[in-house]
PDB file of N, CA, C and O in Angstrom:
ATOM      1  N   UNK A   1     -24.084  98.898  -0.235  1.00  0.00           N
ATOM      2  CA  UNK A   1     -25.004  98.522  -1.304  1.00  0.00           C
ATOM      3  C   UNK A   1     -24.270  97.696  -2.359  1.00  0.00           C
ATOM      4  O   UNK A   1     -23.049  97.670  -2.512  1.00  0.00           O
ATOM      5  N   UNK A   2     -25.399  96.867  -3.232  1.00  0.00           N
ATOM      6  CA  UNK A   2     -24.628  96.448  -4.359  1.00  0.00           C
ATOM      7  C   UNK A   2     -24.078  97.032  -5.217  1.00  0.00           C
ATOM      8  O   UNK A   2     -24.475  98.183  -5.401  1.00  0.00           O
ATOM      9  N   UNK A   3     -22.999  96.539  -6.064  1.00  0.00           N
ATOM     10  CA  UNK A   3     -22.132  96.784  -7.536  1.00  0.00           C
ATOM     11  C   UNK A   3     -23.149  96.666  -8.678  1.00  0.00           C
ATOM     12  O   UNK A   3     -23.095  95.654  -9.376  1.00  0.00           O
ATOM     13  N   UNK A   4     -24.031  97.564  -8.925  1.00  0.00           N
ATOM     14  CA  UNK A   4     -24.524  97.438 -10.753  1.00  0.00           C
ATOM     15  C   UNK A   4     -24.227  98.068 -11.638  1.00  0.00           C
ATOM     16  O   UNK A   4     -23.593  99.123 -11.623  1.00  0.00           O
ATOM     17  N   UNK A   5     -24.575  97.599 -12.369  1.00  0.00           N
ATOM     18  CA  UNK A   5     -24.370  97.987 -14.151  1.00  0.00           C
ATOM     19  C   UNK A   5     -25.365  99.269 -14.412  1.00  0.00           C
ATOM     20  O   UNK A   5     -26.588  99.253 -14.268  1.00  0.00           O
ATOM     21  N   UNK A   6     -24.647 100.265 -14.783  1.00  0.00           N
ATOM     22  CA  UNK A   6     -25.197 101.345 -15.068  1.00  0.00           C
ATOM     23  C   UNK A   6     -25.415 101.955 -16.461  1.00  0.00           C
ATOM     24  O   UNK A   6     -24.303 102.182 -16.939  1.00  0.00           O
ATOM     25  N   UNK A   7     -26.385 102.310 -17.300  1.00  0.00           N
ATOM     26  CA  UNK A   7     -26.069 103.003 -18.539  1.00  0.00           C
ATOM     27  C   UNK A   7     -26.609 104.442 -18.186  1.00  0.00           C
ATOM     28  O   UNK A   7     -27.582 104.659 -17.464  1.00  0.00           O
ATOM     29  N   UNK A   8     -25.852 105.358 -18.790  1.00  0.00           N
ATOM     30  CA  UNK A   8     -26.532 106.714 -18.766  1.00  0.00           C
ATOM     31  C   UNK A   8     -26.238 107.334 -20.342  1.00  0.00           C
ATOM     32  O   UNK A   8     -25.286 107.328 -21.122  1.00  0.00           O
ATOM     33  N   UNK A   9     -27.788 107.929 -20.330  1.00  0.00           N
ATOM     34  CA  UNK A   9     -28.104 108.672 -21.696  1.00  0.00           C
ATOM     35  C   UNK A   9     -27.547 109.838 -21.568  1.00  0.00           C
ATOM     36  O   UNK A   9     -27.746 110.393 -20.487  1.00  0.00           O
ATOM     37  N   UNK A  10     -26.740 110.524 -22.539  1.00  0.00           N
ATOM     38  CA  UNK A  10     -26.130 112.038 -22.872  1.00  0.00           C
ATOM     39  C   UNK A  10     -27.004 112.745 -23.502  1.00  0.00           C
ATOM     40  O   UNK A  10     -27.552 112.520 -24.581  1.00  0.00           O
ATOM     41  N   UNK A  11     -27.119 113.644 -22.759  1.00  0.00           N
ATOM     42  CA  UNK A  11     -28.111 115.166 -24.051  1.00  0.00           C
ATOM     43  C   UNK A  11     -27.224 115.107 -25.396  1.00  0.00           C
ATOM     44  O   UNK A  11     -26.157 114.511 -25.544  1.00  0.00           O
ATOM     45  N   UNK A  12     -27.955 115.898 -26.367  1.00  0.00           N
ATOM     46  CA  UNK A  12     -27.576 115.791 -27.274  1.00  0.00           C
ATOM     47  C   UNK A  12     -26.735 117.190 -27.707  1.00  0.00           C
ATOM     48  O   UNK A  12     -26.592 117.546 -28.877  1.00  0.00           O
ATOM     49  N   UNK A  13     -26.360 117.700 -26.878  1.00  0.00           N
ATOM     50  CA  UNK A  13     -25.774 118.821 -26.800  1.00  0.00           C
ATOM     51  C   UNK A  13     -24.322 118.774 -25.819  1.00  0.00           C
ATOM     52  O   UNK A  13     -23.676 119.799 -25.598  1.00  0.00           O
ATOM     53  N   UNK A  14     -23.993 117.630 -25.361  1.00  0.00           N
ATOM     54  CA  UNK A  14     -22.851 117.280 -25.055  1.00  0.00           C
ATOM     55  C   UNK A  14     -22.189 115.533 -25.250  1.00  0.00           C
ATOM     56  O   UNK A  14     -21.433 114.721 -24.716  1.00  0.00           O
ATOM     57  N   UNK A  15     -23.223 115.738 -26.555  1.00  0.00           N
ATOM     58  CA  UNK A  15     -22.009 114.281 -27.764  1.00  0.00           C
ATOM     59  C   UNK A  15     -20.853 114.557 -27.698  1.00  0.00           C
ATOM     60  O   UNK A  15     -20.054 113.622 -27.643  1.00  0.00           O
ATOM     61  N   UNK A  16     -20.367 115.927 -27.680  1.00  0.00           N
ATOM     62  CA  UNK A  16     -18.962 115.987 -28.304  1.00  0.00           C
ATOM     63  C   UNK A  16     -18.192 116.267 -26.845  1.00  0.00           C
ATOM     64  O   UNK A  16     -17.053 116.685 -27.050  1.00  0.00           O
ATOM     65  N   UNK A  17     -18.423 116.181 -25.839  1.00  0.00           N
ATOM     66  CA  UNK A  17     -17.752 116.388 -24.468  1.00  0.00           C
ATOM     67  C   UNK A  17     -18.001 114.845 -23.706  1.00  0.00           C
ATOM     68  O   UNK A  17     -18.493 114.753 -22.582  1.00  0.00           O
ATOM     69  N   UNK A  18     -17.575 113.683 -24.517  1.00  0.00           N
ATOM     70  CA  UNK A  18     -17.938 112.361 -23.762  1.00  0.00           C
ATOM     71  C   UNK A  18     -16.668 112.078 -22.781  1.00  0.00           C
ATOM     72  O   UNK A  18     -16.640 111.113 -22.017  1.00  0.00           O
ATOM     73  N   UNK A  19     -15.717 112.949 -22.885  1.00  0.00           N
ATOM     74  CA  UNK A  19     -14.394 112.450 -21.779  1.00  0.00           C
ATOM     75  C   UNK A  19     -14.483 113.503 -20.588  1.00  0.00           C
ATOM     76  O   UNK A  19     -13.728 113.311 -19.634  1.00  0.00           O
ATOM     77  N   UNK A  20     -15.393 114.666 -20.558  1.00  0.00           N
ATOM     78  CA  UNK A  20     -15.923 115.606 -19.604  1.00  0.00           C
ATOM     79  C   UNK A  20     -16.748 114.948 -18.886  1.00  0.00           C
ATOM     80  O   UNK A  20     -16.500 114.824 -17.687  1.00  0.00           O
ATOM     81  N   UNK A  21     -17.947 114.361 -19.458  1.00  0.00           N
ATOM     82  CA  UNK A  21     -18.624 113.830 -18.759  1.00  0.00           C
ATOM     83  C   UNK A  21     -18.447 112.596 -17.992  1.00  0.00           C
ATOM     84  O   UNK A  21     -19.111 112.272 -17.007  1.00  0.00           O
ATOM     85  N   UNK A  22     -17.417 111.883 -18.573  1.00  0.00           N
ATOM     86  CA  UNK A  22     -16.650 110.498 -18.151  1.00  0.00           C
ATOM     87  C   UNK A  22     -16.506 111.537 -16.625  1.00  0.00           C
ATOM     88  O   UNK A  22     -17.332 111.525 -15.713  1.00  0.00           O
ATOM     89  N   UNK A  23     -15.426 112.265 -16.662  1.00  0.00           N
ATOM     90  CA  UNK A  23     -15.033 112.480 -15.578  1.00  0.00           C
ATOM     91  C   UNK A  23     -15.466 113.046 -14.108  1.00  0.00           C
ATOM     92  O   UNK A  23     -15.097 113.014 -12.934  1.00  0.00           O
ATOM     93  N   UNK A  24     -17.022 113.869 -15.378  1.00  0.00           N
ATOM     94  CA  UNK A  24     -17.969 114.042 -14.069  1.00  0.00           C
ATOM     95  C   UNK A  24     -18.451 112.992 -13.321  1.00  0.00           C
ATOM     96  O   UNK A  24     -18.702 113.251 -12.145  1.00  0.00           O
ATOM     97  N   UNK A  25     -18.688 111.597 -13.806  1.00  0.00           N
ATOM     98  CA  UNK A  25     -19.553 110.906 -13.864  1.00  0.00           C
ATOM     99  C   UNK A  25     -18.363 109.992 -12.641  1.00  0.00           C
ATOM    100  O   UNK A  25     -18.864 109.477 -11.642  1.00  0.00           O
ATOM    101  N   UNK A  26     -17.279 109.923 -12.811  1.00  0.00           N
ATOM    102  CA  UNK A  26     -16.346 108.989 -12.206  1.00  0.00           C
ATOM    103  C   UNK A  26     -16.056 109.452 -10.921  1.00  0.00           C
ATOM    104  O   UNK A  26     -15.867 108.679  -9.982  1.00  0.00           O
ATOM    105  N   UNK A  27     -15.992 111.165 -10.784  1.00  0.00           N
ATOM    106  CA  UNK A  27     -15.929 111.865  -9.466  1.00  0.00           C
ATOM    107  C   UNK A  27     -17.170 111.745  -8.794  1.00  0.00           C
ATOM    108  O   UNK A  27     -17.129 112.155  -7.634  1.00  0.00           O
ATOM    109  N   UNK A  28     -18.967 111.017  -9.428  1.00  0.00           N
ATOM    110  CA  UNK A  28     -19.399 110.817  -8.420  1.00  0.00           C
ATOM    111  C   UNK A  28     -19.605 109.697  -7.636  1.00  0.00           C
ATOM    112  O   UNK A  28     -20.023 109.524  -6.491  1.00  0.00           O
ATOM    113  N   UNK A  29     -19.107 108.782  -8.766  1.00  0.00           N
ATOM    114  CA  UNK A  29     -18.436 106.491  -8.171  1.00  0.00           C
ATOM    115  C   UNK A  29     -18.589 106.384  -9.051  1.00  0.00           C
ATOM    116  O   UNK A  29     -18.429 105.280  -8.530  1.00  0.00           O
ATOM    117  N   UNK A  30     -18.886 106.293 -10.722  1.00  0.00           N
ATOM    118  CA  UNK A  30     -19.729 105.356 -11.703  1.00  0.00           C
ATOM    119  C   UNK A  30     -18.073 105.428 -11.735  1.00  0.00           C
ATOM    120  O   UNK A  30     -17.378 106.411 -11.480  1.00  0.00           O
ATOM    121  N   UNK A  31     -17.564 103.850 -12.195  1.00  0.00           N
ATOM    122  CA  UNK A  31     -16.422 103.478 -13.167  1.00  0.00           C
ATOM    123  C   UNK A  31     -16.817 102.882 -14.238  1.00  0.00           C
ATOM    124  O   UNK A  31     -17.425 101.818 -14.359  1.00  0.00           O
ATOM    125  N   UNK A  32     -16.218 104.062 -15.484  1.00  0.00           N
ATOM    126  CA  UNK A  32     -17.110 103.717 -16.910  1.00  0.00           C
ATOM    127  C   UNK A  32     -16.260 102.462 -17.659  1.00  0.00           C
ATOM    128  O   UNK A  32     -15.065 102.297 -17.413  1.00  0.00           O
ATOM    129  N   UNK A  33     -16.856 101.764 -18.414  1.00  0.00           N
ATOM    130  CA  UNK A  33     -16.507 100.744 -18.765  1.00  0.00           C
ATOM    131  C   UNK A  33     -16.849 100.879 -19.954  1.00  0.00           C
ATOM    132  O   UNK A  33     -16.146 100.086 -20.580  1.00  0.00           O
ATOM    133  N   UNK A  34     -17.567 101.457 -20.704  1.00  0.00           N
ATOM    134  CA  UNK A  34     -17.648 101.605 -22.263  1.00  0.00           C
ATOM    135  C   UNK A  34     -17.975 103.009 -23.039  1.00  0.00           C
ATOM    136  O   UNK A  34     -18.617 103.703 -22.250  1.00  0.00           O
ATOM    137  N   UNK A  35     -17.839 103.499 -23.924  1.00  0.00           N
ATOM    138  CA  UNK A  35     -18.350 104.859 -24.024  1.00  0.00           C
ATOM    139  C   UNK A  35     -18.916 104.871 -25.822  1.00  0.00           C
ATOM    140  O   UNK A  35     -18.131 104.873 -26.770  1.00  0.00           O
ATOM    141  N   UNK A  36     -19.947 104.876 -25.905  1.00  0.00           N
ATOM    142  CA  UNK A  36     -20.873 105.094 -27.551  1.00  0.00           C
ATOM    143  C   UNK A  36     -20.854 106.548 -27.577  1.00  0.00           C
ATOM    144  O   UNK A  36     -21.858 107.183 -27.255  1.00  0.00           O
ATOM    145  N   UNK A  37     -19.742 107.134 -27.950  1.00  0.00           N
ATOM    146  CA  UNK A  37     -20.158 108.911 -28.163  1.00  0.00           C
ATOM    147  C   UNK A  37     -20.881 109.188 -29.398  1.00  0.00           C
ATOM    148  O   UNK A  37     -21.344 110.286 -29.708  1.00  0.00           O
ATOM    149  N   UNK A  38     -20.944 108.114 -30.081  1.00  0.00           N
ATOM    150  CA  UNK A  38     -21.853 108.091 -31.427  1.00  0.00           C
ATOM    151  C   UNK A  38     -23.271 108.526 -31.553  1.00  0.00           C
ATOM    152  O   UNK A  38     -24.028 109.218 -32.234  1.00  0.00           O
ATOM    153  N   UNK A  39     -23.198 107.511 -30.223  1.00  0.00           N
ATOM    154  CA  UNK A  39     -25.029 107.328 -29.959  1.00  0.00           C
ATOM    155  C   UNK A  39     -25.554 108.268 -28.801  1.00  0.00           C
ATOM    156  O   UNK A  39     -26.698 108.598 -28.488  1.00  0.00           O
ATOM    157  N   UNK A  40     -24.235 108.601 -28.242  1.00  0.00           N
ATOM    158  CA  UNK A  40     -24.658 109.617 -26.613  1.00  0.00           C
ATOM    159  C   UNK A  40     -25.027 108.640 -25.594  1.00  0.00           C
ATOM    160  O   UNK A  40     -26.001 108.901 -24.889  1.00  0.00           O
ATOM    161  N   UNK A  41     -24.401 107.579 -25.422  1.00  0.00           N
ATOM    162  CA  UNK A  41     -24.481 106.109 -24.903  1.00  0.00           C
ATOM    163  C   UNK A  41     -22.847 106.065 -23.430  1.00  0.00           C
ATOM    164  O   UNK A  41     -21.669 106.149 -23.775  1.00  0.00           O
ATOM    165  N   UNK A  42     -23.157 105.967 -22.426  1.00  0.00           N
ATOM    166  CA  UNK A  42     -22.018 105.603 -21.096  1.00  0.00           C
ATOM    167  C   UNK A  42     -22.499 104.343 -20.285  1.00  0.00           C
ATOM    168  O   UNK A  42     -23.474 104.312 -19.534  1.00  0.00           O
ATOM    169  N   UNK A  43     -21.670 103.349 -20.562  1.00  0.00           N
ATOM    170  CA  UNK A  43     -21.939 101.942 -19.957  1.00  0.00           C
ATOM    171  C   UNK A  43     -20.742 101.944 -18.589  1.00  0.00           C
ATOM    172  O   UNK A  43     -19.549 101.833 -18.871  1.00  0.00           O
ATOM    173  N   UNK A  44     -21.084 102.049 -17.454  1.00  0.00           N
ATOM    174  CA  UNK A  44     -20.095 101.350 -16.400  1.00  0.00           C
ATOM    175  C   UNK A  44     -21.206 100.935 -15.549  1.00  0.00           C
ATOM    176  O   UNK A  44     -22.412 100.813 -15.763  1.00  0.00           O
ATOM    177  N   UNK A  45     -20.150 100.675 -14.084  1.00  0.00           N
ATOM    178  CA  UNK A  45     -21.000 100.547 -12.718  1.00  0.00           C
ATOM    179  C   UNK A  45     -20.516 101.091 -11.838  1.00  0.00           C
ATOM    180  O   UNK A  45     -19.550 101.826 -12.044  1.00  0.00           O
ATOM    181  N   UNK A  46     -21.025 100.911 -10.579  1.00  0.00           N
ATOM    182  CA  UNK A  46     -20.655 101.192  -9.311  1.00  0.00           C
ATOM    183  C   UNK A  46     -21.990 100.835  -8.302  1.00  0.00           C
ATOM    184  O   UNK A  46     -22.870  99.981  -8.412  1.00  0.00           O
ATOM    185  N   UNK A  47     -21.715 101.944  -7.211  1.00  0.00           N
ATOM    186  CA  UNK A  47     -22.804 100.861  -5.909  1.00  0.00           C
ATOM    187  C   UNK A  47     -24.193 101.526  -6.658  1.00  0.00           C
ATOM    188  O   UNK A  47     -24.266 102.315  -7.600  1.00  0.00           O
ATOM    189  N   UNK A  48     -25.255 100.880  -5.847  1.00  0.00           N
ATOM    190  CA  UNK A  48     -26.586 100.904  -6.228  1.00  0.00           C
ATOM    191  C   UNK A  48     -26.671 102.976  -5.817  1.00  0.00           C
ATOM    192  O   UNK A  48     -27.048 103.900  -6.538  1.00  0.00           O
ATOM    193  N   UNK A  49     -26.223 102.972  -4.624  1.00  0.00           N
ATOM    194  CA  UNK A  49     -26.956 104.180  -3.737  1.00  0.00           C
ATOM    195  C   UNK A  49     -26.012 104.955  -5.080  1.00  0.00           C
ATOM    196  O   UNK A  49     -26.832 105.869  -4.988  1.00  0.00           O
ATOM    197  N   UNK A  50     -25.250 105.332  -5.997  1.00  0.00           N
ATOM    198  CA  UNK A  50     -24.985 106.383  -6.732  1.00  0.00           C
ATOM    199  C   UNK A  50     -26.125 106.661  -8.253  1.00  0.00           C
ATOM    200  O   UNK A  50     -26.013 107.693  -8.914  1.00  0.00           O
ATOM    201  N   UNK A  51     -26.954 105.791  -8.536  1.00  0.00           N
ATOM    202  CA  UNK A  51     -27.631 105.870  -9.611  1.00  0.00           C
ATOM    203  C   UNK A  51     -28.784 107.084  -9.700  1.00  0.00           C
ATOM    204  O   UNK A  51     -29.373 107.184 -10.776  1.00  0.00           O
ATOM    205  N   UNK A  52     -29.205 108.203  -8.396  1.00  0.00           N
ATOM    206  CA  UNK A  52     -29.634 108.964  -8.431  1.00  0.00           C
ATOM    207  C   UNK A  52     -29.246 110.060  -8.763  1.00  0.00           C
ATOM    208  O   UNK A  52     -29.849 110.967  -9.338  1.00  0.00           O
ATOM    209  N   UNK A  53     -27.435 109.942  -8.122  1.00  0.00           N
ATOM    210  CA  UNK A  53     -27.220 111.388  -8.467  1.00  0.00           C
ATOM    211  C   UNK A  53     -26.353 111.238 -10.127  1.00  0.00           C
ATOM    212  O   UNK A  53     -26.255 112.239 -10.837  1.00  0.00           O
ATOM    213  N   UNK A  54     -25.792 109.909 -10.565  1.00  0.00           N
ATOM    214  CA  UNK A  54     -26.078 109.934 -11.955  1.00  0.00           C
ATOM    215  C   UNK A  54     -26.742 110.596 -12.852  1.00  0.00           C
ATOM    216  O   UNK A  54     -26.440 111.344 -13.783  1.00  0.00           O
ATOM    217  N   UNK A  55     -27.858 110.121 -12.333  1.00  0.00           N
ATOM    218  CA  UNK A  55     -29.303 110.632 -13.437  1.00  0.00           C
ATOM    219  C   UNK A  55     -29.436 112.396 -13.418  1.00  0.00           C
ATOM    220  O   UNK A  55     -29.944 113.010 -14.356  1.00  0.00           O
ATOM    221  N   UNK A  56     -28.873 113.081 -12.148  1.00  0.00           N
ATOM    222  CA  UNK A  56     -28.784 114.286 -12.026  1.00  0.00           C
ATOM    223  C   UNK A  56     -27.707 115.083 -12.293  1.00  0.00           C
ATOM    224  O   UNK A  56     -27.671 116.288 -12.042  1.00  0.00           O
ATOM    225  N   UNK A  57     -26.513 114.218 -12.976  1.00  0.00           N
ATOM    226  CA  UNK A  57     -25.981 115.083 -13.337  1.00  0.00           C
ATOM    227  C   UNK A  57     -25.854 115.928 -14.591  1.00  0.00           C
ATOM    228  O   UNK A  57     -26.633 115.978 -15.543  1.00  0.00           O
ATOM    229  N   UNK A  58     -24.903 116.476 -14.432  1.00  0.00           N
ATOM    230  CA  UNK A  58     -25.249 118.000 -15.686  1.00  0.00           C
ATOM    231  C   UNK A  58     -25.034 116.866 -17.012  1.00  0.00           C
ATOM    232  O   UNK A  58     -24.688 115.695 -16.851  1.00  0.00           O
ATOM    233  N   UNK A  59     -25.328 117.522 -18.350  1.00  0.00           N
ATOM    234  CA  UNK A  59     -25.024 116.559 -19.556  1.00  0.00           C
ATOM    235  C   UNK A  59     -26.020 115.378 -19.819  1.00  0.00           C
ATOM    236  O   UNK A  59     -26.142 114.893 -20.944  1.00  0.00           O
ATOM    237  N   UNK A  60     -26.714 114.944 -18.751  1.00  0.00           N
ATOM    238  CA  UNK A  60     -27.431 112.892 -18.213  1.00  0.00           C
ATOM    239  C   UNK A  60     -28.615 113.170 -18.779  1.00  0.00           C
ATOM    240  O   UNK A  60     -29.402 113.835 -18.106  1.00  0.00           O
ATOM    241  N   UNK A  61     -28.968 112.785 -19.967  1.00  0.00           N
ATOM    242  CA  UNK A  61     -30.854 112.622 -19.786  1.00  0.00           C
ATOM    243  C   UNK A  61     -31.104 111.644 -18.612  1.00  0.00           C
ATOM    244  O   UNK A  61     -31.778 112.025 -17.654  1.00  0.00           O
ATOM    245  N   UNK A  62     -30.559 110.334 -18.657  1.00  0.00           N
ATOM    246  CA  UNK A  62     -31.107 109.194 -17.605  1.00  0.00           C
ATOM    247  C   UNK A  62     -30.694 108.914 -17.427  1.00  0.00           C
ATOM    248  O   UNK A  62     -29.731 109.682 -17.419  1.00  0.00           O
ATOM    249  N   UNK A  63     -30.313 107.621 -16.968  1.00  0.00           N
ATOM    250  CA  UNK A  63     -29.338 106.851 -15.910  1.00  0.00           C
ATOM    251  C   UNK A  63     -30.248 105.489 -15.366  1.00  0.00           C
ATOM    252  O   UNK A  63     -31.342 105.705 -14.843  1.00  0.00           O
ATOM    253  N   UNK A  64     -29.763 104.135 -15.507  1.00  0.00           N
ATOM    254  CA  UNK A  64     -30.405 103.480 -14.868  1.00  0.00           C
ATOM    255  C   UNK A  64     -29.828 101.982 -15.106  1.00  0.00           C
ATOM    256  O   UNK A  64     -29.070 101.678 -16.027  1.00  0.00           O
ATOM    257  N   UNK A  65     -30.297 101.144 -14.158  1.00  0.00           N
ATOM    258  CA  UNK A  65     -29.818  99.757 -13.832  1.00  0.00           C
ATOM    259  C   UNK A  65     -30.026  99.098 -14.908  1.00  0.00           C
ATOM    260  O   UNK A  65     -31.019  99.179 -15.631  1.00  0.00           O
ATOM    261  N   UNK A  66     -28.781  98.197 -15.091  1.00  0.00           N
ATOM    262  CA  UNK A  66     -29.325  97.287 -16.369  1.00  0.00           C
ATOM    263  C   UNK A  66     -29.202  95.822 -15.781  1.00  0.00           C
ATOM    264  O   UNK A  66     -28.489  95.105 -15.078  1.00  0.00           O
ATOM    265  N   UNK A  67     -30.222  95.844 -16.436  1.00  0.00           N
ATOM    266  CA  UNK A  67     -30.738  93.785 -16.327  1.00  0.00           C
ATOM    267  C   UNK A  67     -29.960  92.986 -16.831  1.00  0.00           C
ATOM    268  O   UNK A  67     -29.114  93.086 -17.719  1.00  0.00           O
ATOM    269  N   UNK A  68     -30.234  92.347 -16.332  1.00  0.00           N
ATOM    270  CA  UNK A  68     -29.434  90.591 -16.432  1.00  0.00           C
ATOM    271  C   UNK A  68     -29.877  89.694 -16.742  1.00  0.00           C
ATOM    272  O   UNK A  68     -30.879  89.510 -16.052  1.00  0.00           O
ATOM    273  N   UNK A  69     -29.697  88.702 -17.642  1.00  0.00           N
ATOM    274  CA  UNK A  69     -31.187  87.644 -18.390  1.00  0.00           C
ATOM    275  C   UNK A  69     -30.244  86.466 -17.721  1.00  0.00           C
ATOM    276  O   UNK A  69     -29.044  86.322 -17.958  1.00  0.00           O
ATOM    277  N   UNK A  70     -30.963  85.732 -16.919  1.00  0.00           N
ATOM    278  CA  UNK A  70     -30.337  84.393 -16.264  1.00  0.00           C
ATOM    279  C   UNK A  70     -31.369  83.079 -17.022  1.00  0.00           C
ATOM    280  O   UNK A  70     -32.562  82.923 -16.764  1.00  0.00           O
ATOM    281  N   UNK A  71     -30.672  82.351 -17.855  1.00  0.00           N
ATOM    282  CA  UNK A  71     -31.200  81.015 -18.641  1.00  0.00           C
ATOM    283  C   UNK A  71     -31.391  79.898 -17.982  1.00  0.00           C
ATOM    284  O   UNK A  71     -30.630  79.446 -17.127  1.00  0.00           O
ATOM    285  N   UNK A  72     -32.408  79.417 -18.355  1.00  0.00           N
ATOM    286  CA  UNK A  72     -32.428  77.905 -17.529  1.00  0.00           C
ATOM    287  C   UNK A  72     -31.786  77.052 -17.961  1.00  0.00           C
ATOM    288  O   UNK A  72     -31.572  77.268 -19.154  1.00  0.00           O
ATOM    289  N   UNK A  73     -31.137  75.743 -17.460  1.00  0.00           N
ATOM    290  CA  UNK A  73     -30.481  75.366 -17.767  1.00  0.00           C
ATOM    291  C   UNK A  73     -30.740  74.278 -19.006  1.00  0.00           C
ATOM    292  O   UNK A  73     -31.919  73.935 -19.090  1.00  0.00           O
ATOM    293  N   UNK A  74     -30.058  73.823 -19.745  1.00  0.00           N
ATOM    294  CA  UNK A  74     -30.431  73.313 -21.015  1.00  0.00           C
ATOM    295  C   UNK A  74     -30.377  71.867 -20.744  1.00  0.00           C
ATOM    296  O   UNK A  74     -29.461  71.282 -20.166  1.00  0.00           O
ATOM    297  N   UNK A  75     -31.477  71.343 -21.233  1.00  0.00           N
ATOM    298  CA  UNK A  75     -31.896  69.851 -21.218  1.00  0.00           C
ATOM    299  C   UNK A  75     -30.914  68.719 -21.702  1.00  0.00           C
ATOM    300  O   UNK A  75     -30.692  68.730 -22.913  1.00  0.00           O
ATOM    301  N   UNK A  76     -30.164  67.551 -20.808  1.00  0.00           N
ATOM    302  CA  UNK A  76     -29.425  66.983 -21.175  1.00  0.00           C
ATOM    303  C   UNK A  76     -29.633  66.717 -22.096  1.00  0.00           C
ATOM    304  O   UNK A  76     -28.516  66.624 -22.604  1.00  0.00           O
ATOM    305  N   UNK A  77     -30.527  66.417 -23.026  1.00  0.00           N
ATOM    306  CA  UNK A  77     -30.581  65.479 -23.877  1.00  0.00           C
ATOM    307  C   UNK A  77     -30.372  66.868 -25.220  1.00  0.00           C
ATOM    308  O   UNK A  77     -31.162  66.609 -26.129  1.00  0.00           O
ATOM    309  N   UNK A  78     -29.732  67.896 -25.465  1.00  0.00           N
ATOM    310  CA  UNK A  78     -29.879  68.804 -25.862  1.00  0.00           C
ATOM    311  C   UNK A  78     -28.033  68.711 -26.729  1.00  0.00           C
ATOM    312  O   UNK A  78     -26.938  68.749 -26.169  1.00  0.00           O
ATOM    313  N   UNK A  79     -28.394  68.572 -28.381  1.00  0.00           N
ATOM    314  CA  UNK A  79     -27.143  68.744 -28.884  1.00  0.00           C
ATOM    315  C   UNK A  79     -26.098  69.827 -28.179  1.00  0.00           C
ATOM    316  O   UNK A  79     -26.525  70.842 -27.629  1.00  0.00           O
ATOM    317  N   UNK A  80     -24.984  69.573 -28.238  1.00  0.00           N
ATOM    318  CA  UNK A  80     -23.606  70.720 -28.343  1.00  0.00           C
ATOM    319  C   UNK A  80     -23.211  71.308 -28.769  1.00  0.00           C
ATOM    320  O   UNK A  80     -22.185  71.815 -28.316  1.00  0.00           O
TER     321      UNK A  80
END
C-alpha cells in the first residue's frame, strides 16, 4: 500500500503521556514526524493499510489521512 500522512487526535486524558503514545503508535508502523502535546495533536505517516488500527489504539480519539492541495499552474503572464 501507499505511504500517507497521518494525524491522530489524543484523548484528553493522555496530553501528558505524548512520548507513550509516540511509542505505541510507532510499534504499530506510524513514524511520527511532529508532536502538538499542547493541543493533543500526532502528525507522521506510514502505509495506508495501518490507519485503522491507529484510530484503535488506546489514548486515539481519531486518526486519519491528510490531504494534499495540488495548484494549478500559474499563468505566464503572472508577476514573480
Amino acid at each position: 500500500m501507499a505511504d500517507i500522512a497521518i494525524k491522530v487526535i489524543i484523548r484528553a486524558d493522555q496530553m501528558g503521556q505524548t512520548e507513550v503514545l509516540c511509542k505505541r503508535l510507532s510499534d504499530i508502523g506510524l513514524h511520527v514526524d511532529t508532536t502538538m502535546p499542547e493541543i493533543g495533536v500526532i502528525f507522521g505517516h506510514g502505509d495506508a493499510g495501518i490507519l485503522a488500527d491507529v484510530a484503535k489504539a488506546e489514548g486515539v480519539i481519531s486518526a486519519e489521512a491528510e490531504g494534499g492541495v495540488v495548484l494549478a499552474p500559474m499563468p505566464k503572464d503572472t508577476p514573480k
